[in-house]
N, C-alpha and C positions, 0 to 999 in steps of 0.2 A: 536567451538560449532557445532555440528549435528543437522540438522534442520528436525525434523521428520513434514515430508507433510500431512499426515493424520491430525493433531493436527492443523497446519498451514492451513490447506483446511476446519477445521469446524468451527475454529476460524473465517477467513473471509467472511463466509457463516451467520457464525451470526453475526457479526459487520456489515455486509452488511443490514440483515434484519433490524437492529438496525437502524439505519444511516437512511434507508428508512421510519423506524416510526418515529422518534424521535430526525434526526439530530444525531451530534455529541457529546450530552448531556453526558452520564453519562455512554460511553464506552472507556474511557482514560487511563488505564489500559489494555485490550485487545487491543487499537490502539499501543500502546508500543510496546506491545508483537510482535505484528504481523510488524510494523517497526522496531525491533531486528531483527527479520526473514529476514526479507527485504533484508538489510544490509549485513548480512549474507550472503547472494544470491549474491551480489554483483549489486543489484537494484537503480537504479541512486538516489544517498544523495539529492537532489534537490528535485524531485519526493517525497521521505519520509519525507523528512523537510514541506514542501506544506501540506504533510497530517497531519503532528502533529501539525501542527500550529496553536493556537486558534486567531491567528491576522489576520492569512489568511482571504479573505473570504470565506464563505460557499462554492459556488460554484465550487471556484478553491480546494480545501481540497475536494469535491468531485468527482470531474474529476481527481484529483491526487490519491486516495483511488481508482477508477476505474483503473487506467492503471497502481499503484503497483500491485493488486491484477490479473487481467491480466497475467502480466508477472510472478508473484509467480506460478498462476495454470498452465501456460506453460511451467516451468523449469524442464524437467526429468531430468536432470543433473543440479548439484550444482555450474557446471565449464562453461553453455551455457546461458547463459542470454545476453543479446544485450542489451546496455544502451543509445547508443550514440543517436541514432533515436526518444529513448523517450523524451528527455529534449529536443529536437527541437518543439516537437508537444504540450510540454505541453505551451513552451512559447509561439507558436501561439496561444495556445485553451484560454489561459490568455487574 
């Protein structure tokens, strides 16, 4: 699957503003979406699982939603994303 960025860049734009009002309420659908994306990109399983998780806590499913979305807006290429780095910082930030 081809991951069109444009579509990917306003999705997280508003699940972000969402997320900021509202918590994780009643964007479950659009967090999918955008962790298919993810995925796709080849963006650390860890990292995405943290964000879809409604066991998680809050906080960590927010700092995980911050450093996929991060690495999404940075990806000019579908082949350069760098995973290893992120699953180190996210269990420290845990």
């Amino acid at each position: 699957m081809e991951t069109n960025m444009e579509t990917i860049s306003s999705t997280i734009h508003a699940l972000a503003l969402s997320i900021d009002a509202d918590g994780f309420g009643d964007d479950s659908l659009d967090l999918l979406v955008m962790a298919h994306a993810a995925r796709d990109l080849g963006i650390s399983e860890i990292l995405v699982q943290v964000m879809i998780d409604d066991l998680e806590p809050e906080v960590a499913r927010e700092r995980a939603f911050a450093m996929v979305a991060r690495l999404m807006a940075s990806v000019s290429d579908l082949d350069s994303v760098v995973v290893d780095r992120t699953e180190r910082t996210l269990a420290v930030a845990c």
